[in-house]
C-alpha positions as a Markdown table, in Angstrom:
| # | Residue | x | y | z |
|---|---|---|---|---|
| 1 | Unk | 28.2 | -1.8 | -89.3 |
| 2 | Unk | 25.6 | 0.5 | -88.7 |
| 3 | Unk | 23.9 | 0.6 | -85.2 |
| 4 | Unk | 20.6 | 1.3 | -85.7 |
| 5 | Unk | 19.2 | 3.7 | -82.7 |
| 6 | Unk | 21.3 | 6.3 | -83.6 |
| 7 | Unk | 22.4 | 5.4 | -87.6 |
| 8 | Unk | 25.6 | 5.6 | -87.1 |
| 9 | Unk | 28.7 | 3.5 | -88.5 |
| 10 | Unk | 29.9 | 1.2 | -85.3 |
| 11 | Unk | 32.8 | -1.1 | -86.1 |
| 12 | Unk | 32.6 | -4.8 | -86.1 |
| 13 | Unk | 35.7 | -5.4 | -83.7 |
| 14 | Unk | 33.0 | -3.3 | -81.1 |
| 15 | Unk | 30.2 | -5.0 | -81.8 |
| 16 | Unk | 31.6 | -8.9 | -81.5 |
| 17 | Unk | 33.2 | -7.4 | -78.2 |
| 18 | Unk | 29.4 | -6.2 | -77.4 |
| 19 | Unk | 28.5 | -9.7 | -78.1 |
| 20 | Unk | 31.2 | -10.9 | -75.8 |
| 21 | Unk | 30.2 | -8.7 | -73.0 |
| 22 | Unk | 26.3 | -10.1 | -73.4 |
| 23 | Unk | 27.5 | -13.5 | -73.2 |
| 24 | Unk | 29.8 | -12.7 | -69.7 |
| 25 | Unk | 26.2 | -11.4 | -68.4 |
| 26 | Unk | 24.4 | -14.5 | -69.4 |
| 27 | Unk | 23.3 | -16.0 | -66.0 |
| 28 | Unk | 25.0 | -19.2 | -65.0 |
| 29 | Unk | 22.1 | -21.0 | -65.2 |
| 30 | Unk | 21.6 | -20.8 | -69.1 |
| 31 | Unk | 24.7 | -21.2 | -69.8 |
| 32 | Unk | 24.9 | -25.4 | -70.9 |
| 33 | Unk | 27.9 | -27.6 | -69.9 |
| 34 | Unk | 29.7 | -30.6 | -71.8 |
| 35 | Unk | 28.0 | -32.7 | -69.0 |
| 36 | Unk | 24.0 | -30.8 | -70.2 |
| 37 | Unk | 25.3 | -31.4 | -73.8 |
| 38 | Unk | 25.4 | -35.7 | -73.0 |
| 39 | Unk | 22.1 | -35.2 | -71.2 |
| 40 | Unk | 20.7 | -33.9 | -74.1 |
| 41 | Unk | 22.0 | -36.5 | -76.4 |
| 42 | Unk | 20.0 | -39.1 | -73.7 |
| 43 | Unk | 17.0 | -37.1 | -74.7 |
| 44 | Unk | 17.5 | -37.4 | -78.7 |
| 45 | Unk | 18.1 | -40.6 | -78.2 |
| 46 | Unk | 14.6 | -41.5 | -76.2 |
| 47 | Unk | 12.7 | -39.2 | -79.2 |
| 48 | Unk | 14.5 | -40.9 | -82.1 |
| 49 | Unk | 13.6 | -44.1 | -80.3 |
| 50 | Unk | 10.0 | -43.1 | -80.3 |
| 51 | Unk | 10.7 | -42.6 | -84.1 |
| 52 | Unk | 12.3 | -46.1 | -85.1 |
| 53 | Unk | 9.4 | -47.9 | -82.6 |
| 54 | Unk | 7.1 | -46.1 | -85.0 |
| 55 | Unk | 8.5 | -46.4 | -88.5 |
| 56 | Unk | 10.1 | -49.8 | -88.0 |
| 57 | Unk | 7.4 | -51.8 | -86.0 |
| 58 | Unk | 3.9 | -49.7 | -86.0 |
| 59 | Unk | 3.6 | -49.1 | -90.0 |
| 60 | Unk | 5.3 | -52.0 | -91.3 |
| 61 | Unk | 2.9 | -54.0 | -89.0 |
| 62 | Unk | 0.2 | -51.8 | -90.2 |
| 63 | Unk | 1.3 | -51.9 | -94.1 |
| 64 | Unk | 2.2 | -55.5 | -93.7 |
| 65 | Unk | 5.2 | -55.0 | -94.2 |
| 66 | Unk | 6.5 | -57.1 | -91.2 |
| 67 | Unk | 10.0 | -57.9 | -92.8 |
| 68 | Unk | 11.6 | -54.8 | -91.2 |
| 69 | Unk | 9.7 | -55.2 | -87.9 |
| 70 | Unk | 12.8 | -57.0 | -86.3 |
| 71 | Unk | 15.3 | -54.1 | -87.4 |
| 72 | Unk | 13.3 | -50.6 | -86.3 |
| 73 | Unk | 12.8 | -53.0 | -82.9 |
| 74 | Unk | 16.3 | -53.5 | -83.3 |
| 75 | Unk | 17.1 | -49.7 | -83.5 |
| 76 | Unk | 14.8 | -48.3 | -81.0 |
| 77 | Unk | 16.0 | -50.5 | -78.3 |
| 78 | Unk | 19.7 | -49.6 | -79.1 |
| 79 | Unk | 19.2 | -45.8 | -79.2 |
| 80 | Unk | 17.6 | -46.6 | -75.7 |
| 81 | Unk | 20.9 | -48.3 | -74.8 |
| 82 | Unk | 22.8 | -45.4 | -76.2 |
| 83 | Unk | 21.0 | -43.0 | -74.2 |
| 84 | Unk | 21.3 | -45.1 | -70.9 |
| 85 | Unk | 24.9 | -44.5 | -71.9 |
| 86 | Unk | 24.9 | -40.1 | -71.7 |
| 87 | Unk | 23.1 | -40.8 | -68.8 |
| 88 | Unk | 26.0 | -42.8 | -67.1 |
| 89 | Unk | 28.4 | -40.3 | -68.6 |
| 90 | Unk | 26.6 | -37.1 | -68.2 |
| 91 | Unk | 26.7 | -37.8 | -64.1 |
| 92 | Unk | 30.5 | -38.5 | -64.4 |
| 93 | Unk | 31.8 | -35.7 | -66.1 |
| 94 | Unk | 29.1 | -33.4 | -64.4 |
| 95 | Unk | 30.9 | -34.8 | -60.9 |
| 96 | Unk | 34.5 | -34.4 | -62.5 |
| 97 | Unk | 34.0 | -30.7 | -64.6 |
| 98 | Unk | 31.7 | -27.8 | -64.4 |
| 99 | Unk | 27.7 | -28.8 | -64.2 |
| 100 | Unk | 25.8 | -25.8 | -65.2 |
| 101 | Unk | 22.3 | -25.0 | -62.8 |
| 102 | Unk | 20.0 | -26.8 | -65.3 |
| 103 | Unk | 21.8 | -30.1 | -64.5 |
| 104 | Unk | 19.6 | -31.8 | -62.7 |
| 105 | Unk | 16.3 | -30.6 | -64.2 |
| 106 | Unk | 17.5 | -31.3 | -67.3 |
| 107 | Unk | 18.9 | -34.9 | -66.1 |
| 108 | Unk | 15.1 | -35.8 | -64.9 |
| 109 | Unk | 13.6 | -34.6 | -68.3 |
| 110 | Unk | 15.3 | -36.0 | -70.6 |
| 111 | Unk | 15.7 | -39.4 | -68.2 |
| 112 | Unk | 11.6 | -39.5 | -68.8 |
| 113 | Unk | 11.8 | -39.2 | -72.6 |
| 114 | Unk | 14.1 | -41.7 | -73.0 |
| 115 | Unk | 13.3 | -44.3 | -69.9 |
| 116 | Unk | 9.2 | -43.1 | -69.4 |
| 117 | Unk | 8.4 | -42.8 | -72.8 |
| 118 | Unk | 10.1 | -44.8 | -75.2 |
| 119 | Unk | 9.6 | -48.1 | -72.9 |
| 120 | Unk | 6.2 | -47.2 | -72.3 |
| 121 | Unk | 5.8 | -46.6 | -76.2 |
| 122 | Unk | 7.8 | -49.8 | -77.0 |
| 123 | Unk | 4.9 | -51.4 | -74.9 |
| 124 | Unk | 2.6 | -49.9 | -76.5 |
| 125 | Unk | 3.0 | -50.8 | -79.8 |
| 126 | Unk | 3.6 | -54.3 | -79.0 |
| 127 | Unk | 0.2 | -54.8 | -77.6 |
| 128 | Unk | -0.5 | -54.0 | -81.2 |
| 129 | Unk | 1.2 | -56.0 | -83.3 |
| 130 | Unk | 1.8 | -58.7 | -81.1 |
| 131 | Unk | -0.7 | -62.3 | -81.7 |
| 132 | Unk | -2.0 | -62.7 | -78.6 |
| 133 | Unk | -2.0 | -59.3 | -77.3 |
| 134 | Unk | -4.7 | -57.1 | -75.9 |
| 135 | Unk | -4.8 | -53.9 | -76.9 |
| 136 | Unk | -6.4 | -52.1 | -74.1 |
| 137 | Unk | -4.9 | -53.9 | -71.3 |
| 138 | Unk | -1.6 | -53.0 | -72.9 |
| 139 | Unk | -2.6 | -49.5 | -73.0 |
| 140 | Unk | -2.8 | -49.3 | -69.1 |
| 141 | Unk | 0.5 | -51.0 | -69.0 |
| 142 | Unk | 2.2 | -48.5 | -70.8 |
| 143 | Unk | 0.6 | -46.0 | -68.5 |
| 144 | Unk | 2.1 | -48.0 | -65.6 |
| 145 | Unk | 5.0 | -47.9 | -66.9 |
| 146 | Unk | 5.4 | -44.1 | -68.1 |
| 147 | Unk | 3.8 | -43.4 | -64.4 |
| 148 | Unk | 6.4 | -45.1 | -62.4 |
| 149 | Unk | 8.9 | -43.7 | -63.9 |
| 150 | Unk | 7.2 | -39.9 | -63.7 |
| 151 | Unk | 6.8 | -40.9 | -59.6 |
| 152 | Unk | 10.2 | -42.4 | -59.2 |
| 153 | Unk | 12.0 | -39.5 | -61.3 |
| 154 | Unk | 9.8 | -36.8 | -59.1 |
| 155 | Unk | 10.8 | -38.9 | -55.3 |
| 156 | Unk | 14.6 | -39.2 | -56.5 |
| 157 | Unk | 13.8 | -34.9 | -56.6 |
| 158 | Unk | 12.7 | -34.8 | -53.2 |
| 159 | Unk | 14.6 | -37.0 | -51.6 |
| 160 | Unk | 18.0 | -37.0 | -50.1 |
| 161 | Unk | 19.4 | -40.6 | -50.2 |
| 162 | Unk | 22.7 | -42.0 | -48.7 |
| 163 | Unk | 25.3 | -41.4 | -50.8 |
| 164 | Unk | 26.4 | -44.3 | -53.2 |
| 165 | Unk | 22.4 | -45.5 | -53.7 |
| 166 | Unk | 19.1 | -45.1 | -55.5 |
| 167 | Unk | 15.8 | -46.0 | -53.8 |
| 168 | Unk | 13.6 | -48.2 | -56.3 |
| 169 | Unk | 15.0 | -49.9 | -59.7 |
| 170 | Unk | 16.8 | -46.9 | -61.7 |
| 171 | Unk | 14.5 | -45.6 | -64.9 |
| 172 | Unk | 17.7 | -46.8 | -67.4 |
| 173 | Unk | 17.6 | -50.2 | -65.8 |
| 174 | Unk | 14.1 | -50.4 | -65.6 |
| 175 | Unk | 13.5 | -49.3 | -69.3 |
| 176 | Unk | 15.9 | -51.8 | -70.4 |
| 177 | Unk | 14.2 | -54.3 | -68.2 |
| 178 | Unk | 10.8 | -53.9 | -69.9 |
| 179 | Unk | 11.7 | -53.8 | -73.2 |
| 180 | Unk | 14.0 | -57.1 | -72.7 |
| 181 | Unk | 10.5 | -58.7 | -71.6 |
| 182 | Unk | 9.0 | -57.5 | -74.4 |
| 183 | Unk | 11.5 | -58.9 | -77.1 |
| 184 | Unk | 11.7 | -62.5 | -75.2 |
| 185 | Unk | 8.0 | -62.8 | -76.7 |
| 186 | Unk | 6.3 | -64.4 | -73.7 |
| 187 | Unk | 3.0 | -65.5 | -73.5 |
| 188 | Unk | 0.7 | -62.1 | -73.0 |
| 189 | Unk | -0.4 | -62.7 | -69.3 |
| 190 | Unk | 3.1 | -63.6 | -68.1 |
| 191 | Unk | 4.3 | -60.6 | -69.9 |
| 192 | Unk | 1.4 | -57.8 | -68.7 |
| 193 | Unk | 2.6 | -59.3 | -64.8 |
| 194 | Unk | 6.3 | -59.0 | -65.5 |
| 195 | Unk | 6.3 | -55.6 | -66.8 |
| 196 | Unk | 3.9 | -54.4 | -63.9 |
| 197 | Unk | 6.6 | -56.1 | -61.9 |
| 198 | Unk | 9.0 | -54.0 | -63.0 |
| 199 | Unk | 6.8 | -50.9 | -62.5 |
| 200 | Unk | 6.6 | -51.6 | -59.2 |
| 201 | Unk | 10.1 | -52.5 | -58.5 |
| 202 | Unk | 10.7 | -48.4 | -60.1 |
| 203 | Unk | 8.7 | -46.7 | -57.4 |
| 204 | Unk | 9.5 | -49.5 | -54.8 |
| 205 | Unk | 11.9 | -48.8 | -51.3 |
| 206 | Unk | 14.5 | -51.1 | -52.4 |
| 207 | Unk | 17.9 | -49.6 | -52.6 |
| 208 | Unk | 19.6 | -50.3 | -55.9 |
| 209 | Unk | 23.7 | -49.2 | -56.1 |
| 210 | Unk | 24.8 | -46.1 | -58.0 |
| 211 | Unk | 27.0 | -47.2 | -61.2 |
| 212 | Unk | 30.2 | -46.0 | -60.0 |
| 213 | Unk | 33.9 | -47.3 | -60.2 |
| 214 | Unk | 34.0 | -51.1 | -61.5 |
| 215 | Unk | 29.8 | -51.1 | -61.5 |
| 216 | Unk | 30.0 | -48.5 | -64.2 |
| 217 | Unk | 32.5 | -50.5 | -66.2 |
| 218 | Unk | 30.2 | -53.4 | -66.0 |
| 219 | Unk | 27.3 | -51.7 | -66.9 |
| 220 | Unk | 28.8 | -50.0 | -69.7 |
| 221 | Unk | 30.1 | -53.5 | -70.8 |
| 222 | Unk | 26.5 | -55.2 | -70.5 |
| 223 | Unk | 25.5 | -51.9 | -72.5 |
| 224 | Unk | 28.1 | -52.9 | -75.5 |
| 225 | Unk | 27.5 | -56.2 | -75.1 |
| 226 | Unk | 23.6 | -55.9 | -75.4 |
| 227 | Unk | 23.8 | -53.9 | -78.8 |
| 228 | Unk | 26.2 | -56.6 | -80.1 |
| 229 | Unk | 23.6 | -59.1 | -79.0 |
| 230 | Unk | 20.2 | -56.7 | -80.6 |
| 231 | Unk | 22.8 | -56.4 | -84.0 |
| 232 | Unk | 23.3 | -60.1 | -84.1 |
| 233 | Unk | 19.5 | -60.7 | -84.3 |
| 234 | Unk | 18.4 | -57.7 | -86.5 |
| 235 | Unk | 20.5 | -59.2 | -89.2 |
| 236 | Unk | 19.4 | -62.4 | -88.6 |
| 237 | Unk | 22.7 | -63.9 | -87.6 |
| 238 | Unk | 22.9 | -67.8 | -87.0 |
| 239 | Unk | 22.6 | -68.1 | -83.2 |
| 240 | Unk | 21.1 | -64.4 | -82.9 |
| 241 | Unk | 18.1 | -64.8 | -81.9 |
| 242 | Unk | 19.2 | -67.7 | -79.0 |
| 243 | Unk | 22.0 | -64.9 | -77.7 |
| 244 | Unk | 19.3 | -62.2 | -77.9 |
| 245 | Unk | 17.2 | -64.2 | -75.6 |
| 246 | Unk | 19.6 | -65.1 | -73.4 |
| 247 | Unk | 20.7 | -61.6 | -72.8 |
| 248 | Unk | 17.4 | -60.7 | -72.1 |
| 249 | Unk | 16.5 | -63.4 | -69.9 |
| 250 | Unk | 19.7 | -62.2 | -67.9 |
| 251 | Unk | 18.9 | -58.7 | -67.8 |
| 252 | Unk | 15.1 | -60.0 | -66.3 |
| 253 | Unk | 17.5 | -62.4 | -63.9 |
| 254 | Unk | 19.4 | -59.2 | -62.9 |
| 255 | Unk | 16.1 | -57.1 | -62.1 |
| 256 | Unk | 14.5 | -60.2 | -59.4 |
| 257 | Unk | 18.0 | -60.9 | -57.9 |
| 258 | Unk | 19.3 | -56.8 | -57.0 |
| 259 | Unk | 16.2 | -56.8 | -54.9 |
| 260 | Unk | 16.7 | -60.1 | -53.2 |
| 261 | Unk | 20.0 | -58.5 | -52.0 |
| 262 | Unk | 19.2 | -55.2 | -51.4 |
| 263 | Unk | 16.4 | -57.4 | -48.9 |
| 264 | Unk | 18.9 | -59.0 | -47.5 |
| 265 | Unk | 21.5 | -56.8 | -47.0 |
| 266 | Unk | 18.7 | -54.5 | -45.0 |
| 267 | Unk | 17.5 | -57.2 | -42.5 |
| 268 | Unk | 21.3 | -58.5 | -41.9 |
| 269 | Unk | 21.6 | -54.3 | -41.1 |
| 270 | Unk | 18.5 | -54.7 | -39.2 |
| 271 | Unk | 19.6 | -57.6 | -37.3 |
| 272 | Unk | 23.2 | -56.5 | -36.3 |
| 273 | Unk | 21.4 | -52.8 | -35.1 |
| 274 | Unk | 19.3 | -55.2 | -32.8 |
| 275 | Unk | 22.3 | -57.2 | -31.5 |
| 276 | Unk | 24.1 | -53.7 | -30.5 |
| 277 | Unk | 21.2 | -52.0 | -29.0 |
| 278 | Unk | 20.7 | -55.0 | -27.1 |
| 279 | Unk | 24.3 | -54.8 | -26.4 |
| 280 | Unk | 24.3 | -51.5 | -25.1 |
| 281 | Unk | 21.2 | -52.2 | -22.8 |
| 282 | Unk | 23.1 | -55.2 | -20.9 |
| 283 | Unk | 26.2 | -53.1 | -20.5 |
């Protein structure tokens, strides 16, 4: 090979370990880890999301060609699903191997492609193909909801948490939250205050539990569960669109009742903190 400052013949076997050498010097912090590699696949997953919301339920509905409206719904909502998976798994192995300087930044990026964005674009697009929908008020939903998730991902930045919790709904299980409204095909009004709901529950005080240990094997079966449940009614399976709607009415049932407890658990904490003050104070 010739090394052009000086034209001269420079063997390969020098340059690769040139190459090497450049690589050793690479700072840490652009250097990408397997656990950056899953978060990245979260992020695919919210764009390709964006993708299947747009060519499967936006231009059919505008083509009307509604027929294929149920399967791109189908799809987006499962790539979301997928990516809620990498972003269980990208925290794991990041906690068991090597996690590279980006993590973390990258973790909060591609979190609000695929749990701002594509929920907030799933909403979107139903206010426009949906009967009974307004356009414009669903508009400022979908702000809400790509908002919430922009202020929640920005506090969980700032904030140092006990360990073991997040403060306000997580973005995966919020995103999965709205978008299991949307597919239960409420009324629009009941809908619009459900979703804002869930908005507010994102950006809210309540402590919600990491998914670690037998909560991440539960979620990660709800997860598998749910696609089998989305594949059953995109292919119009007898019974599919019944289990659909009963896993989305549970995933909405799961969203009210983690706050009731989190409630709870923090007055009984409250309460027992009052009894031993009170305690001490006598003694």
């Amino acid at each position: 090979m010739i090394d052009p400052g000086n034209r001269a013949w420079v063997p390969e076997a020098e340059v690769e370990d040139a190459a090497d050498d450049e690589m050793d010097d690479m700072p840490l912090s652009m250097r990408l880890s397997i656990a950056d590699a899953l978060t990245l696949g979260n992020a695919t997953c919210g764009f390709m999301a964006v993708y299947f919301t747009t060519t499967g339920v936006l231009i059919p509905h505008l083509t009307g060609d509604g027929g294929t409206a149920r399967h791109g719904a189908a799809t987006a909502v499962m790539l979301m699903l997928l990516a809620s998976v990498f972003d269980l798994f990208d925290g794991l192995v990041a906690r068991k191997l090597r996690s590279s300087a980006m993590g973390a930044e990258l973790d909060n990026l591609s979190d609000l492609v695929s749990f701002g964005l594509a929920p907030a674009y799933f909403v979107l697009v139903w206010g426009m193909v949906a009967n009974d929908a307004h356009q414009g008020v669903s508009v400022l939903a979908a702000v809400v909801v790509l908002l919430a998730v922009v202020l929640r991902l920005a506090r969980f930045s700032c904030l140092t948490l006990p360990n073991g919790v997040f403060q306000g709904m997580p973005s995966p299980f919020g995103a999965l939250t709205v978008v299991s409204i949307v597919l239960l095909e409420l009324p629009f009004v009941p809908t619009l205050l459900a979703i804002v709901g869930v908005a507010w529950l994102m950006v809210s005080r309540v402590e919600y539990p990491k998914p670690r240990g037998v909560l991440a094997v539960a979620m990660l079966g709800w997860i598998v569960l749910s696609m089998g449940l989305l594949t059953a009614w995109a292919f119009d399976a007898p019974g599919g669109e019944l289990l659909l709607e009963t896993g989305c009415a549970l995933q909405l049932v799961l969203g009210a009742v983690i706050p009731l407890f989190a409630t709870a658990r923090r007055v009984n904490a409250f309460r027992d903190n009052r009894r031993e003050a009170r305690a001490a104070a006598k003694a």
